[in-house]
C-alpha positions in Angstrom: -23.3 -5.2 -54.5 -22.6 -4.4 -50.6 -18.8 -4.1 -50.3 -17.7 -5.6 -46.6 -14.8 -3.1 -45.0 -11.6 -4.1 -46.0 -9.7 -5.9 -43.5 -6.1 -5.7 -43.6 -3.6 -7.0 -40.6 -2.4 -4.5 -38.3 1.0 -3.4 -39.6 4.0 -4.9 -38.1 4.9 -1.1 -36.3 1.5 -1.3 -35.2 1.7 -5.0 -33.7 5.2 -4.2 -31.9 4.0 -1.3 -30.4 0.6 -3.2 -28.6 2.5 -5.6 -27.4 5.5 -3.7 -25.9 2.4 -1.6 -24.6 0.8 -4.9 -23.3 4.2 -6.2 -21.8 4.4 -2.5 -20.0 1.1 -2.7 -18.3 1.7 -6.6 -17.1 5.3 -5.4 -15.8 3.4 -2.0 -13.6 1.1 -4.3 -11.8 4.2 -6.3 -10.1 5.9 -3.9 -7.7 9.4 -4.1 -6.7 9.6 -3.9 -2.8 12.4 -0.6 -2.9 9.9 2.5 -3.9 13.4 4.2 -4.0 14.5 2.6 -7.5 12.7 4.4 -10.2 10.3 2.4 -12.4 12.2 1.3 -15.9 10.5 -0.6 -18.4 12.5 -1.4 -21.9 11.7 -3.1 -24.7 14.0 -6.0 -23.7 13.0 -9.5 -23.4 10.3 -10.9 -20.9 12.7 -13.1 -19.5 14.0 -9.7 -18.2 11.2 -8.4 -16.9 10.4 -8.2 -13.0 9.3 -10.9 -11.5 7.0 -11.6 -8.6 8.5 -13.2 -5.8 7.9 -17.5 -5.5 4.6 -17.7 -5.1 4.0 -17.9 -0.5 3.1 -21.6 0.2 1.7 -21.1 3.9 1.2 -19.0 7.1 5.7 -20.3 7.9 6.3 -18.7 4.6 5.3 -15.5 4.9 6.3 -14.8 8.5 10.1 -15.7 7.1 9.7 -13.7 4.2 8.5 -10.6 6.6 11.5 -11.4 8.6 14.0 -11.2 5.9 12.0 -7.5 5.0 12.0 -6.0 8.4 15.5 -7.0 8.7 16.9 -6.1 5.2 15.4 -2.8 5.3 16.0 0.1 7.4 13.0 1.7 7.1 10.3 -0.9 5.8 6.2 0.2 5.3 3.6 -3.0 4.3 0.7 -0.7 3.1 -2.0 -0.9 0.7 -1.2 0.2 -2.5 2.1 1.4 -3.6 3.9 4.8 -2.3 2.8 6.5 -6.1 -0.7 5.0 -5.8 -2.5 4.5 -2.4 -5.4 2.5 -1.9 -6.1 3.7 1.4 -6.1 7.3 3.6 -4.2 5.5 5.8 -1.4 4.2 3.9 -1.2 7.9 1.8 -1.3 9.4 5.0 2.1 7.1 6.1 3.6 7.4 2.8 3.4 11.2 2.8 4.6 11.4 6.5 8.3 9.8 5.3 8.4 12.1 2.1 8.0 14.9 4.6 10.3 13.4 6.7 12.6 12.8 3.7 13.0 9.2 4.6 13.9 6.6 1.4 11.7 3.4 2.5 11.1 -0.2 1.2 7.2 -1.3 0.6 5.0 -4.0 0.2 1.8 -3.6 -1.0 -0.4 -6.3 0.9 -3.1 -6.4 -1.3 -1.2 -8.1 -4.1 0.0 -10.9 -1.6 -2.7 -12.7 1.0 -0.6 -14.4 2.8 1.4 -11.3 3.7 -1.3 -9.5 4.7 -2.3 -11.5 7.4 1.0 -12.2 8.2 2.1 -9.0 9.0 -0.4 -8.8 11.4 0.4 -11.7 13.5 4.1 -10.9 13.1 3.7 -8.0 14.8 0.6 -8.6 16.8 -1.0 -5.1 15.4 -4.4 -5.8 13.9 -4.2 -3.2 11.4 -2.1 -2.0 7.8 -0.3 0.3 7.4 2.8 -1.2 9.6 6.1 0.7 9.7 9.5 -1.1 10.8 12.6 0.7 11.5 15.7 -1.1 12.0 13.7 -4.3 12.1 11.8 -2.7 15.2 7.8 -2.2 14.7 7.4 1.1 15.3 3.3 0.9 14.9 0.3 2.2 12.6 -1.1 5.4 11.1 -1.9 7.2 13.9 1.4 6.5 15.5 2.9 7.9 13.1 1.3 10.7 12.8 1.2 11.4 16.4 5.0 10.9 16.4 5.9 13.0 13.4 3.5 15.9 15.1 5.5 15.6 18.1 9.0 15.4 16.1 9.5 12.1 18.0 9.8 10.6 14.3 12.4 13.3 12.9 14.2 12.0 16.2 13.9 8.3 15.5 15.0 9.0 12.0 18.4 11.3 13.4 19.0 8.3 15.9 19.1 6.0 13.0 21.6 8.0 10.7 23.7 8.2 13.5 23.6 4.4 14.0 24.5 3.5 10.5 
């Protein structure tokens, strides 16, 4: 006689924990727009969990829905990747810039929406991500950026914007 392995069902502890594992992973692939809010996920109920926004129906769409960010958010960033994961030098290289700056900032991450990654650029007429807004003004790319910061015309931009709020 060849005895096949015993197969028993994963125990109930065992079963909760995958899925509240599974549930976690779905949840870290939707990013919330503030990178100031610190990432929470709880065991509660999916109809709790964060949602991606309505899905973009065309080119109208998105240029409204870049409106409403630029002008909702001081300081607003449409990069690639997220502030705690860049996909790109460029967009690491912006993201660190504002912590160094010690500037709190809203992001979108373009790859996970299309139609906002070409939007942006017609929005703004800049052909390339990352794009940074300040006081629903764009204030331009990477090696804006950088130049500015180098030259503490950032750290001034940032000190004329406290003021103003």
């Amino acid at each position: 006689h060849t005895h096949a392995p015993s197969q028993t069902s994963p125990s109930p502890s065992f079963t909760m924990l995958a899925n509240t594992f599974a549930r976690s992973m779905a949840r870290r692939s939707v990013r919330a727009f503030r990178t100031t809010t610190p990432a929470f996920f709880s065991d509660s109920h999916d109809d709790f969990a964060p949602q991606k926004k309505a899905s973009i129906e065309n080119e109208d769409d998105a240029l409204s829905m870049i409106a409403d960010h630029v002008k909702d958010n001081k300081v607003m960033l449409y990069m690639k990747g997220n502030p705690s994961q860049p996909m790109c030098g460029f967009s690491a290289s912006v993201v660190q810039t504002l912590q160094t700056e010690g500037i709190d900032f809203a992001s979108v991450n373009v790859l996970d929406y299309p139609e906002i990654r070409d939007g942006i650029k017609k929005f703004s007429e800049w052909p390339t991500i990352p794009q940074l807004y300040v006081n629903g003004e764009f204030v331009g790319g990477c090696d804006i950026i950088t130049s500015m910061h180098e030259s503490g015309e950032l750290t001034d931009l940032f000190k004329e914007e406290e003021k103003s709020s």
